[in-house]
N, C-alpha and C positions, 0 to 999 in steps of 0.2 A: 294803647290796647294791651288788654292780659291774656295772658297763655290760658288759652279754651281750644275744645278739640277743633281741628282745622285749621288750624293757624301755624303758618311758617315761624317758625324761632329760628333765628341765629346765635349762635353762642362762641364766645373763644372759652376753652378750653385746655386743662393741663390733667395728664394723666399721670398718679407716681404710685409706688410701691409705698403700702402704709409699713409695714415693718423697715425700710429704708429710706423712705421719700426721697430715693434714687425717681427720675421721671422718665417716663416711659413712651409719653407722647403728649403735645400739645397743637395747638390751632385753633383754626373757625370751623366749625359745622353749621349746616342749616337742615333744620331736618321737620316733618309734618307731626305734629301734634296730634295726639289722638289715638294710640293703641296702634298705630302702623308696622310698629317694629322697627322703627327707622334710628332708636336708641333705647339704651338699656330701658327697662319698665322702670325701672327704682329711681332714675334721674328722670324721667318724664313725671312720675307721680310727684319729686318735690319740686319740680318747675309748674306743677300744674295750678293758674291763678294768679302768676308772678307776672311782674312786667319788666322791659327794659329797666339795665341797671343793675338789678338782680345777682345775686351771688348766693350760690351753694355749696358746701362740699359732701358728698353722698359716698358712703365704706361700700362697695360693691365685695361681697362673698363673690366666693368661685363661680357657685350658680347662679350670681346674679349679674355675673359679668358675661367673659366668651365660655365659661361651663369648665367641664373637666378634661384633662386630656384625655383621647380615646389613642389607645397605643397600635389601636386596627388602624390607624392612618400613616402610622411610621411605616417606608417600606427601603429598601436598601433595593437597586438596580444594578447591573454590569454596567463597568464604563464605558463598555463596547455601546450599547446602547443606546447612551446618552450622547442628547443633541449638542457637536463644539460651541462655543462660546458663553456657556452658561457657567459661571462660578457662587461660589460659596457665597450665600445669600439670595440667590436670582430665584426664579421660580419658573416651574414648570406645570402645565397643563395636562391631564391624564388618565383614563377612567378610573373613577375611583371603585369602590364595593359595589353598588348599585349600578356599574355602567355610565354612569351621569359623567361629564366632565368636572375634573376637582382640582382645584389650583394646588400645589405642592410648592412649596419649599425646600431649597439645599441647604440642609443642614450642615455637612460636612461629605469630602470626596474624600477617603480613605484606600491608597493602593490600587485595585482592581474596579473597588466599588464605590457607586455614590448615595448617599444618606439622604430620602426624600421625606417630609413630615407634611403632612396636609391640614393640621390642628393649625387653630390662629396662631400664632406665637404668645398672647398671652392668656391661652389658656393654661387651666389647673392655677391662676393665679386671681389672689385677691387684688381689688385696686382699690385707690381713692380717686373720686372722679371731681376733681373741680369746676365748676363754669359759671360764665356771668352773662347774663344774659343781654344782650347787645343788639336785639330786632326782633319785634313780632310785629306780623301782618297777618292777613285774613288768606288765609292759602287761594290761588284760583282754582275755578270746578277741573281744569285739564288737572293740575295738581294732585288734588281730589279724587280723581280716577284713576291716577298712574300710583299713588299712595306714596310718592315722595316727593320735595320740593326741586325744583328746575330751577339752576341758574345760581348767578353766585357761588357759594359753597355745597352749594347741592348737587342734583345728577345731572347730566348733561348726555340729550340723547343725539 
């Protein structure tokens, strides 16, 4: 079967720095085909008509990856404040601007204060996205209506 909209892809996966191809991240994903937003556009567009087997590697620009850093997400807290057992790298839950809840990251706990960033960690950064495509199937209609793939590597509700 070929990558057409609706259809669950699996893919393993290696994420690096094109100026160091230092790597950044790798694995399996499984994600719905078809403009979901469930992965970058630019790596859906060249998986789109591929089938198992498959290999690509795709430059993702800043904005074509997690975007740019927004510095309105950096916030610095008292350490009075902060909930114990959370260290450097843990993350924390919080309104963000809009009120919404927004997951934050510890950057660093300096002295008095602790350093929260709520940007993906690789934002403001170019990537190379490599993947090989390792499973399509026909998504099912529940799939279909939730707009992401269940099970496996996908979401689990």
């Amino acid at each position: 079967m070929n990558i057409a909209k609706d259809t669950a892809v699996t893919l393993s996966y290696r994420v690096t720095d094109p100026a160091t191809a230092q790597q950044l991240d790798s694995g399996n994903v499984a994600y719905l085909h078809g403009g979901y937003d469930n992965i970058f556009p630019k790596v859906e567009a060249a998986l789109e008509g591929q089938a198992p087997g498959f290999s690509t590697t795709v430059e993702l620009a800043v904005e074509d990856a997690f975007g740019a850093r927004d510095e309105s997400l950096v916030r610095t807290i008292p350490k009075s404040e902060f909930p114990p057992g959370v260290k450097v790298g843990g993350q924390l839950q919080g309104p963000g601007a809009d009120g919404q809840p927004q997951v934050f990251h510890v950057i660093k706990i300096k002295g008095p204060e602790v350093h929260l960033d709520a940007n993906h960690p690789l934002a403001g950064r170019a990537l190379r996205f490599a993947a090989k495509v390792t499973e399509v199937r026909a998504a099912t209609p529940e799939e279909i209506a939730h707009r992401h793939v269940h099970g496996g590597h996908g979401h689990h509700h």
